[in-house]
N, C-alpha and C positions, 0 to 999 in steps of 0.2 A: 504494500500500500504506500500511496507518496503522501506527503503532506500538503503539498502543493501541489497537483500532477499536470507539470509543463511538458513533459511525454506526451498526456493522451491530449491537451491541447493543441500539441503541433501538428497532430495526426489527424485534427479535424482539420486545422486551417491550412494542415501543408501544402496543397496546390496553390492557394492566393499567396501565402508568403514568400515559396520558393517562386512565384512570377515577380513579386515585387520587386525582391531581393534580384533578380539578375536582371530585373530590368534596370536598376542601380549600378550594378555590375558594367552593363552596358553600355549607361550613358557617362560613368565614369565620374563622375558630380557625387566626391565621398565627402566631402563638408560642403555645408550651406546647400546642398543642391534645394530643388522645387521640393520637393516630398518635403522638406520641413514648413516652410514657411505655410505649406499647404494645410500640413497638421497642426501649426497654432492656431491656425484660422476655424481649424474644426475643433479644437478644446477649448478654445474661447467661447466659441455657441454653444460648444454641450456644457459648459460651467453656466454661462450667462453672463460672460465680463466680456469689457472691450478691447485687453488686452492680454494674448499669453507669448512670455518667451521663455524656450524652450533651453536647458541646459545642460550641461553634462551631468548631474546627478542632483536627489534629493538634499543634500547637505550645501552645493552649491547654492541651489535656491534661496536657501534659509539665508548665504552668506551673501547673495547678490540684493537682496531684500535689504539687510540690516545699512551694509553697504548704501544704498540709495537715502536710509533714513540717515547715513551720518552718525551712527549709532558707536560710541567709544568709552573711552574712560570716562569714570563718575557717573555712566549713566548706571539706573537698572533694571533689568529686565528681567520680567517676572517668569517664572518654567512650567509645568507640572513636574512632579518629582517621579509621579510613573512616569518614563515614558521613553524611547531612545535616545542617546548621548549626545547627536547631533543637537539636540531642541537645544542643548543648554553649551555644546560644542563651540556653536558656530556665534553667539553671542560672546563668547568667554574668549573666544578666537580675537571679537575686532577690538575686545581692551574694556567692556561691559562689565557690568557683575550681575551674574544669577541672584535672584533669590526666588527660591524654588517653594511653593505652592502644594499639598496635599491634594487630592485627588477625592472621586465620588465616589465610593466601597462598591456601588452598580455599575455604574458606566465605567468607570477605570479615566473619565476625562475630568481635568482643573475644578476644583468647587468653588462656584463663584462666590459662596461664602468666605472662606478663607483665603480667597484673591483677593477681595478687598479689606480685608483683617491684614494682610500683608502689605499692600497699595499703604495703608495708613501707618503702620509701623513706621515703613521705612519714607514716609513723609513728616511723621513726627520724630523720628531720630538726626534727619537734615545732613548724612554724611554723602547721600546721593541721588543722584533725580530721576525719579520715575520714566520710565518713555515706553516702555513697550511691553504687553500682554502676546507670549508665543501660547495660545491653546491650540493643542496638538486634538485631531478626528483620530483617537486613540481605537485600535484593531476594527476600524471600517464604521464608529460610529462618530458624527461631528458632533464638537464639545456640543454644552450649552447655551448657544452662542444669544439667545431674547434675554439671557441674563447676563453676560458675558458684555454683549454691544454696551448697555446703559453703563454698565462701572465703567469702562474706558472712554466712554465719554464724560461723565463725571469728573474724573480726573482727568480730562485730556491727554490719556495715552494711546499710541498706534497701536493695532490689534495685526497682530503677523498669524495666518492660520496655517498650522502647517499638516496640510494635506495628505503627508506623505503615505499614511493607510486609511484617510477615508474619501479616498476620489471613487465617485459613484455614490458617494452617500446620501441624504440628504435631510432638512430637515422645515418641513411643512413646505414640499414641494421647491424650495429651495435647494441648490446642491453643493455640496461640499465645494471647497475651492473659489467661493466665491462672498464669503463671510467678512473675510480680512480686509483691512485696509490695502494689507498685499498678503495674496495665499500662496501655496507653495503646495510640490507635490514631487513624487517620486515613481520613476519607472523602474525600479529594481524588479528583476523578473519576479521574484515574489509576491509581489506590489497588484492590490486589487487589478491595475492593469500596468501590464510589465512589459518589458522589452526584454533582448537576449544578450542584453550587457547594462551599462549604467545609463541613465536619464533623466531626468528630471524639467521641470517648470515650476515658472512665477505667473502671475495671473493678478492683473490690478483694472480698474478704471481710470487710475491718473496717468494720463498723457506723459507729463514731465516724472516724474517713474518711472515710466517704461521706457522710456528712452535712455533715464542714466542707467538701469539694469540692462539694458542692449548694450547700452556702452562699458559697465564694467564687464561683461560679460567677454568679450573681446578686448582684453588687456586695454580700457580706460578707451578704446576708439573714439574720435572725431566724428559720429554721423555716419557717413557711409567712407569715410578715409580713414582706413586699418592701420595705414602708416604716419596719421596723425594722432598721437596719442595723448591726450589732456587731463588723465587721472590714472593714478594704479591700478589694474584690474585683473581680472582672472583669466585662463585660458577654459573656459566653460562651453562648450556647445554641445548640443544632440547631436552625432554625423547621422549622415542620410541614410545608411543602412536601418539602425533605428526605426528611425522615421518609419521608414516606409514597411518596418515589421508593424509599428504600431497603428496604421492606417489600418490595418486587415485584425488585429486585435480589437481597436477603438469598434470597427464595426460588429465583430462578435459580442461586443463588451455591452453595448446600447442595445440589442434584439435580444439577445437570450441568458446574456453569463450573472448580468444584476440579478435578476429573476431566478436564474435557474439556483445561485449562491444563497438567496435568500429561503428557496424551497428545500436545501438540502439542511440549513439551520431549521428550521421549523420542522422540518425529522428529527432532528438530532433531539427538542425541546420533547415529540411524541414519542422517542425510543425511552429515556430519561426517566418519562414520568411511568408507562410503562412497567420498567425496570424497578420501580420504586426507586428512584437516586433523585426526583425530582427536589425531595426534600433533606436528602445528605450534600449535594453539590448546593453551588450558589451559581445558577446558570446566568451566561451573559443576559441583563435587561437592555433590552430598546422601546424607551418609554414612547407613548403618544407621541406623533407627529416628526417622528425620525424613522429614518432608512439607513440600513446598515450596507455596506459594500461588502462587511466579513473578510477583512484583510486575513482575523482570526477569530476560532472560535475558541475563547478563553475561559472556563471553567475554575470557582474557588475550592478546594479539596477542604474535605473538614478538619478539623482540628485534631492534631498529632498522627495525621496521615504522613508515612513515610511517602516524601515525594519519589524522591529515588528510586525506592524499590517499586513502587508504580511504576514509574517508566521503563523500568529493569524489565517487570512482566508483558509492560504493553511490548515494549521491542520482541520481548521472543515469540510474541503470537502477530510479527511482524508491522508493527503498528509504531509510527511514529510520533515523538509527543515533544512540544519545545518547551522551556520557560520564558516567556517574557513578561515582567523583567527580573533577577536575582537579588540586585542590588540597586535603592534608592539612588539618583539621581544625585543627592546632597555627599553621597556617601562614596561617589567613584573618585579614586584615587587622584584623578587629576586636580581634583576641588580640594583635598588636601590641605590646612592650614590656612585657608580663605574662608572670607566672611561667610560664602556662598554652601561651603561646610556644616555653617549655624543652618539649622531648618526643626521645626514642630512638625512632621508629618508622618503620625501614625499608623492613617491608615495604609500610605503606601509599603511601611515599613512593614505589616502585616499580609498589605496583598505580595509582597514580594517574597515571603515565604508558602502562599497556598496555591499561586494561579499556574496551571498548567492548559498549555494551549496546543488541542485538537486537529488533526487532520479535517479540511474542510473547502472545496472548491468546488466550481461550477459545475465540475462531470462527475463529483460524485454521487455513486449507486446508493439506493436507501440499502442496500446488503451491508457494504461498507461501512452505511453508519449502526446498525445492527452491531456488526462485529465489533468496533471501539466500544459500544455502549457494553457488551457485552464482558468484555475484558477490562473494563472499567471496574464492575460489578463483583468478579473474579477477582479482582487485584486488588479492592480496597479490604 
């Protein structure tokens, strides 16, 4: 069993992508060709923004984002403490400082209650200035964002959404990637929708944005003169190959794979209860007026469950299982003797020793999910 299974993926779409791909081949246009600019053009209307550019990966995004805000020393920017390294990487990178934010025990995304218990802290402590809220669309669902928007406008902070596993998501008809002042997203082939190397996009409404993210994106470019260069910037872009697998995924992705990822979670919810585990597990919630993309389907094991040996048994009846994530946010080594070190969060200190996360994508068989439920069952 895969956990992700980009095998039986290819093997549906393999005729379109292997035309794609040597049609690229072809016309020999392996950076910037047509097939990208084509694909911002169609992830801009499937989000709903007026602008997407496209870049070498998800961490990029977050740093071509900060980058446009001018985002450095003294400022700070607030994280979820679940959630991957990049969210708090790529701010800590341009000279920022984290301070990382506890999380929802359901959702796994930012609690806007204690964002704004942090917002006021570190406004009444006066050693550095507020500017930006990263709420991360944590394993395919978007944060909070009807409580999320009002606090960051309250305090006048920018809202960075990073998308990077809930593109396809959405929430009252809304869709991911388009909440932030500037969102972000990720094509890691793991990635609700993924490419067959690294990728990534930003995605904003502001004209002047998008244009310094095109320009740092392109080691600080002048406009359309590559050789004039008027600020630092990245060597960041999607190549065409890419692109042009994602054009033939994008359209899998919009007809059947949303749909079909959300029918194999709502097995996994009727196997569970079934099984009587409905009420030993703490299954993912996606409340009212939200759509999940199911980057993962993340399950809380109960209390003084050997994680380990769970997955010890799931492996040998060949069943894949990850942790994400093991350790707090505040707590990875790199934060280390910084302020960013200091953090109140709980809950995440506890989902990070129960959450294990489940085999789960668009072609999987209800057999499939049968058999993890089953060895679940067996193994606790």
């Amino acid at each position: 069993m895969e956990f992700r299974d980009l095998k039986k993926q290819y093997q549906v779409l393999k005729s379109e992508i292997d035309a794609n791909v040597q049609s690229v081949f072809a016309a020999s246009h392996y950076i910037s060709g047509a097939e990208v600019a084509e694909l911002e053009k169609r992830l801009a209307d499937y989000v709903g923004v007026k602008h997407c550019i496209t870049c070498a990966n998800g961490t990029d995004a977050l740093t071509l984002a900060l980058k446009a805000w001018g985002i450095g020393k003294g400022d700070v920017v607030f994280v979820p403490d679940f959630t991957f390294f990049s969210s708090g990487e790529c701010p800590a990178g341009e000279g920022a400082t984290c301070v990382f934010v506890d999380v929802d025990e359901r959702t796994y995304n930012i609690d806007p209650k204690r964002l704004e218990e942090a917002i006021l802290r570190v406004w009444q402590e006066g050693i550095y200035t507020p500017k930006v809220v990263v709420a991360v669309d944590l394993f395919g669902l978007t944060a909070d964002y009807d409580a999320i928007r009002p606090i960051c406008e309250k305090y006048e902070l920018l809202l960075l959404e990073d998308g990077a596993q809930g593109f396809g998501g959405a929430l009252n008809g809304r869709r991911a990637c388009s909440f932030g002042d500037i969102s972000t997203t990720s094509f890691f082939p793991a990635k609700p929708l993924g490419c067959y190397g690294d990728g990534g996009a930003v995605f904003t409404d502001n004209d002047a944005w998008a244009a310094l993210i095109r320009s740092y994106a392109v080691h600080g470019k002048s406009g359309d003169d590559k050789y004039n260069n008027v600020r630092l910037g990245l060597n960041s872009r999607l190549d065409t190959v890419q692109a042009a697998i994602l054009h033939v995924k994008l359209n899998a992705f919009e007809e059947y794979e949303v749909a079909d990822i959300n029918k194999a979670a709502a097995f996994y919810y009727e196997e569970f209860g079934r099984a009587g585990l409905a009420e030993r597990l703490v299954l993912p919630k996606v409340p009212d007026g939200f759509t999940s993309s199911w980057a993962q389907y993340t399950v809380q094991l109960p209390a003084g469950t050997d994680r380990t040996a769970l997955q010890k048994h799931l492996k040998s009846e060949d069943i894949p299982s990850m942790v994400y994530y093991m350790k707090p946010m505040h707590a990875q080594g790199a934060f280390a003797g910084t302020d960013s070190a200091i953090a109140d969060c709980p809950v995440t200190e506890r989902l990070c020793k129960s959450v294990l996360s489940l085999p789960l994508h668009p072609y999987m068989t209800e057999q499939d999910i049968k058999s993890v439920v089953k060895a679940i069952k067996t193994g606790l």
